[in-house]
C-alpha positions in Angstrom: -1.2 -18.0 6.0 -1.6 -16.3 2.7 -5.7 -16.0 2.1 -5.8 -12.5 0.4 -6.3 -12.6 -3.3 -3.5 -10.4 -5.4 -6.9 -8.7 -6.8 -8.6 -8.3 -3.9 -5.3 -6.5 -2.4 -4.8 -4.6 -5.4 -8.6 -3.0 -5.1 -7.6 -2.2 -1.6 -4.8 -0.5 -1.8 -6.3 2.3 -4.3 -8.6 2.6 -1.3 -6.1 3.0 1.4 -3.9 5.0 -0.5 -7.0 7.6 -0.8 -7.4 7.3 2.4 -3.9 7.8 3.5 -3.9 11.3 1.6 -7.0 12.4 2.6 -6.4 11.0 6.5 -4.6 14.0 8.1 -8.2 15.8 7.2 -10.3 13.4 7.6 -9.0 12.6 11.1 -7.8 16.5 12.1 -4.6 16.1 12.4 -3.5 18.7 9.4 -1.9 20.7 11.5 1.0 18.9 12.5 3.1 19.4 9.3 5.2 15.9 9.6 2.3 13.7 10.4 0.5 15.3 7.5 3.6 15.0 4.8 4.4 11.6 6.3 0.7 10.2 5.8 0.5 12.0 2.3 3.1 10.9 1.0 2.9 7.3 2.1 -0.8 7.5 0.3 1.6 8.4 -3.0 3.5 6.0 -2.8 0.7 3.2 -2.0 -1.3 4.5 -5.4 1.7 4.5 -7.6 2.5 1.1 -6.2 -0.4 0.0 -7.1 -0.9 1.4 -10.6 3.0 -0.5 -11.6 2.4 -3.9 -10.4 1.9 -7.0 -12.2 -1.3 -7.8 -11.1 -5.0 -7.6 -12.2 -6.1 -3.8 -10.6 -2.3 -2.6 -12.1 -1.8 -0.3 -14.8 1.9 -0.6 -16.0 2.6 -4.2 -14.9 6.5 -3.8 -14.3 6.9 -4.3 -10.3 6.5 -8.3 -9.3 3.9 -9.3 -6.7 6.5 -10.5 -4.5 8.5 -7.2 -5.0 5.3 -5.1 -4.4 4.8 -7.1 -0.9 8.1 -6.9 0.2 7.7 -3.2 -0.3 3.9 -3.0 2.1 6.3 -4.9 4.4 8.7 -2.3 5.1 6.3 1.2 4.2 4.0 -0.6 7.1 7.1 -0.6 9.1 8.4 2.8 8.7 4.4 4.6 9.2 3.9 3.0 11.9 6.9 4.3 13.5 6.9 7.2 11.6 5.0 9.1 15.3 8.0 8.1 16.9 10.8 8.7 14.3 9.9 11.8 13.5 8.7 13.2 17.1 4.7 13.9 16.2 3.6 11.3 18.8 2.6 13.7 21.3 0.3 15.1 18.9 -1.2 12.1 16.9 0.2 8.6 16.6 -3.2 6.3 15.9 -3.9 6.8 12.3 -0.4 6.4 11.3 0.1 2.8 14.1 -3.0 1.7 12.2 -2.3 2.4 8.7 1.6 1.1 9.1 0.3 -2.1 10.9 -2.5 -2.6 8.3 -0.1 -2.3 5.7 2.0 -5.6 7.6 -1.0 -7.4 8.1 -1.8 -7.3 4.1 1.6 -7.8 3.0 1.8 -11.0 4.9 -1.8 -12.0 4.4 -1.8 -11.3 0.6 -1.0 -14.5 -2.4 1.9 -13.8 -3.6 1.4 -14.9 -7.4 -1.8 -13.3 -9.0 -4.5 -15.4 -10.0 -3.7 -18.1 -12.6 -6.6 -16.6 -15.1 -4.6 -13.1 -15.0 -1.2 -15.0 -15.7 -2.3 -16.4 -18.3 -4.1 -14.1 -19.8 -1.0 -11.7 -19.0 1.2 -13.7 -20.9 -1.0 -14.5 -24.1 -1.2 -10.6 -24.3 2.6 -9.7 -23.9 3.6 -12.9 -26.5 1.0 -10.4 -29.2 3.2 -7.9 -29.0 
């Protein structure tokens, strides 16, 4: 059941991707190198996700909703096996389960068409041009 609006989503995910950098801090885990480049790096890729899709909260507008889902789907997937596939699970595992399962949760959850006032707003713009 999809109940999350595309701008709703789109407003969190510049929040989790902040929080995903600033997490190994935040949550003391900074010292373990892979759970600290893995976390960081998924935060990167969350905020430039984000800032290229062709939704309300986006910048660029060139990824597709459906595309930017799909894509939640599987970096949900890979952090929250990351503690495992990369052997840091001894040392931390939580933020990373959390964040990847969060990530799964929203990428279900989330409409996968923006809101028909953006669409057709979207498209009276781009026909300007």
């Amino acid at each position: 059941m999809r109940f999350i609006p595309t701008r709703f989503h789109g407003i969190i995910d510049y929040v989790v991707g902040l929080v995903f950098i600033i997490a190994p801090w935040l949550f003391d885990f900074s010292d373990v190198s892979w759970a600290t480049w893995t976390m960081v790096i998924a935060g990167i890729i969350v905020l430039l996700q984000a800032a290229s899709t062709d939704y309300e909260v986006g910048v660029i507008h060139k990824i597709p909703m459906k595309t930017h889902l799909m894509l939640d789907f599987g970096l949900g997937v890979i952090l929250a096996l990351s503690p495992w596939m990369f052997n840091f699970d001894e040392r931390v595992f939580m933020p990373h389960l959390i964040g990847g399962i969060f990530s799964i949760l929203a990428s279900l959850t989330t409409h996968r068409v923006p809101s028909e006032s953006y669409r057709t707003r979207h498209a009276t713009e781009s026909t300007m041009h």
